[in-house]
N, C-alpha and C positions, 0 to 999 in steps of 0.2 A: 754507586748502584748496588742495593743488597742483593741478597741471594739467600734463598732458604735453605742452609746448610742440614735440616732437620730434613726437609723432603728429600734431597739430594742422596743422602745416606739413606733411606727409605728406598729409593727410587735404583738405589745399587744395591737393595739387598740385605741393607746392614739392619741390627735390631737399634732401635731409639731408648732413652731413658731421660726421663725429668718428673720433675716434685711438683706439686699445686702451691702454690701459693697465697697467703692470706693478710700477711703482714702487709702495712700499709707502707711503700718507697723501695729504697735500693738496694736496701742491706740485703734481704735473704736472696734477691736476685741474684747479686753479688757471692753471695756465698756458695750459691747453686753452681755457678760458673765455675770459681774457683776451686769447685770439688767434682769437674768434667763432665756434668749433666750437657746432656746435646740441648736440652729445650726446658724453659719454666712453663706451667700451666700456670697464668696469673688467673684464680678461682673470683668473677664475677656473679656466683650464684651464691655460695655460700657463706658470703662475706657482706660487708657494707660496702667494699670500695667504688666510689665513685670515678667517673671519665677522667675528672683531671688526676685521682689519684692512678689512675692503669695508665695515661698517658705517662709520666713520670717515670714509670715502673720499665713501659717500654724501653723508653729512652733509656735506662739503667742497662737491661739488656741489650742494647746496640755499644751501649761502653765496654761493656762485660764481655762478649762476644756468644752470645746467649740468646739460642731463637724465641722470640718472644710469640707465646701462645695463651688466648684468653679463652676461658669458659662464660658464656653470656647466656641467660636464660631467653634474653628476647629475639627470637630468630626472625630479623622482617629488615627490610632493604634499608631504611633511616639506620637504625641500630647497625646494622654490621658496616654502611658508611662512615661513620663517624669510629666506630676502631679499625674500620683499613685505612682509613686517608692517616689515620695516627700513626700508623705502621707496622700493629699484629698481623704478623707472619701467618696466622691461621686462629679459626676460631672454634671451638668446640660447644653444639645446644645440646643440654640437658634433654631427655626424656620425650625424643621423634620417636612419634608412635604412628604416625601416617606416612604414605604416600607425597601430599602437598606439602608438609611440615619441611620432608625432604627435599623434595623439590625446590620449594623458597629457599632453602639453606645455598645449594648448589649455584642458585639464582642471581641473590644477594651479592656473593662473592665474587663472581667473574661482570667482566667488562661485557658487552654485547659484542657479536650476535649473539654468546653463549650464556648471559644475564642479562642484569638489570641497573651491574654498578655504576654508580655516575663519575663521569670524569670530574677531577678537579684541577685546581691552579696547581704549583707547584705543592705538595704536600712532600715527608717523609715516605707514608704508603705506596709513592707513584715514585719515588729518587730523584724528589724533588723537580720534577718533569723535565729529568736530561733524554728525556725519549720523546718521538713525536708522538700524537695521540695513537694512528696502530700499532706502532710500537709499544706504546704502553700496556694496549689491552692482551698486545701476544703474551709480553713479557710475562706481565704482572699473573695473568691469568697460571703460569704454569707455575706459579713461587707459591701462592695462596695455599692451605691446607685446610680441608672444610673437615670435621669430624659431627659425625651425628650419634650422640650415645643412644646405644639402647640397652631401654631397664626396664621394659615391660612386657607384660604377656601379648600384649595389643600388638607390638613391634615385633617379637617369635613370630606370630603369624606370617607378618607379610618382609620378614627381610629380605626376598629376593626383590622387591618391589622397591626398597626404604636401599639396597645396595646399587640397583640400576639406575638410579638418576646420577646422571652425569656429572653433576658437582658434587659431589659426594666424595670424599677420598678416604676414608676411614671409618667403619663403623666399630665403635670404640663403647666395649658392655662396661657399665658398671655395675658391678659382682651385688655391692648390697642392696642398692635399689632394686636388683633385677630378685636377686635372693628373696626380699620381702613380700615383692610380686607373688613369690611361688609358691610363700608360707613358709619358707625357710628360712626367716631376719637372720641376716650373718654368718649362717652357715656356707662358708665361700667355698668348702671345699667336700659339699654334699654331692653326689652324683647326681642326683638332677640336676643342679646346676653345671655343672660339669658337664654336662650332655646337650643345654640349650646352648655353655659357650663355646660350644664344638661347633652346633647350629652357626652362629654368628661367623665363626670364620669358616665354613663351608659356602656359606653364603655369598661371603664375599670375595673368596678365592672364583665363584662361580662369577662373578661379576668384574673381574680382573682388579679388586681392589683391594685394600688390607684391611688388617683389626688391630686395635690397639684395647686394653682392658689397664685396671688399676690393681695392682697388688700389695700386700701389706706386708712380703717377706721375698730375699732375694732366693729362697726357694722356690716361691711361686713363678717368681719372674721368671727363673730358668725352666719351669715346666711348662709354662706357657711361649718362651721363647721357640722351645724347641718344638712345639707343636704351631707353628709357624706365625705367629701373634710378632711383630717388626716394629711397634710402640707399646712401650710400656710406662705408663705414671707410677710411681711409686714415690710416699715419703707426701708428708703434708707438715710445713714450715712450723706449725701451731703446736700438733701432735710430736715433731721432733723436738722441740725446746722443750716439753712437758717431758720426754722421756731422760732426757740431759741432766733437768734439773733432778729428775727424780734419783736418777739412776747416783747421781754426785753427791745427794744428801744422804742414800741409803750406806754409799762406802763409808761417808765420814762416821757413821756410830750415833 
């Protein structure tokens, strides 16, 4: 029977850390782990990878000891069954800018009364069904981790709205999308930005829930730590090999 050691520590208070991932299989998984990240984000939006290759990747991460977390563009009940019965720990949509958007998210993920999920046969997702069916929908329901990023002005408006539905666990800014919203592509550490992602976890401290954001330096991380942000991504699998190789060919001369 799993357990989502990522919420768990969340759920006590502790701050989270893990990389996006893009490479296709088990290596950078593997690497992740091995270098004490609590969670991989395997990145389904900005990548090619396909179901059987995230399935894979999973399974890497239950080797590895590694909470397996996907970003999926498509938030709707078919989609998010097919990577829980595979056994993501939690799933993160890109760019909820409504009310319903959130709502579905919240929906998808839990078992009924409190969604929509459909039971299956024995899967991974369910622990291979050593639970009877209530038992599966209590369990399972409190392990799941829903994130809804917001990167829009459309979503600043209504975050107390987009943080009260109930499946909801984490509203999770991403800095450049939201930046570009504002007219400030990349500028991550402009004061208006800095002032809508204060918004975000004001919001969601209002709603008993948390924030997670993306950072590009462990300075940010700890600025945002400390202002009570308890997930943080940082490091993207693609971007760190490009910096390795760089950095190895500039030493040699």
């Amino acid at each position: 029977m799993w357990t989502n050691r990522t919420k768990a520590q969340i759920d006590a208070g502790k701050t989270v850390y893990g990389p996006f991932i893009r490479f296709p299989g088990p290596l950078a998984i593997e690497q992740a782990a091995l270098a004490g990240f609590d969670f991989v984000l395997i990145d389904g939006e900005h990548s090619s990878l396909t179901l059987a290759q995230v399935e894979t990747m999973i399974y890497a991460a239950y080797a590895a000891g590694i909470t397996p977390l996907v970003r999926w563009p498509e938030a709707s009940r078919q989609a998010f069954q097919r990577l829980l019965d595979m056994g993501v720990q939690g799933i993160m949509v890109p760019h909820v800018d409504t009310e319903a958007e959130a709502r579905t998210i919240g929906r998808a993920a839990r078992f009924a009364p409190a969604g929509e999920r459909g039971m299956a046969g024995p899967v991974l997702g369910n622990g291979w069904g050593a639970l009877s069916p209530a038992e599966t929908a209590a369990y399972f329901d409190r392990q799941v981790l829903t994130l809804a990023q917001i990167e829009s002005l459309e979503a600043l408006e209504i975050l107390d709205q987009i943080a009260a539905q109930p499946g909801i666990d984490i509203l999770f800014v991403g800095p450049l999308d939201l930046s570009q919203a504002m007219g400030i592509p990349g500028e991550v550490t402009h004061p208006r930005l800095l002032a809508a992602i204060d918004q975000v976890i004001a919001a969601a401290a209002r709603a008993g829930k948390q924030t997670g954001i993306y950072v590009g330096t462990p300075e940010a991380g700890q600025y945002w730590k400390e202002r009570g942000v308890r997930f943080i991504a940082t490091g993207l699998d693609t971007v760190l090999l490009k910096q390795a190789f760089t950095s190895l060919r500039a030493a040699l001369g």
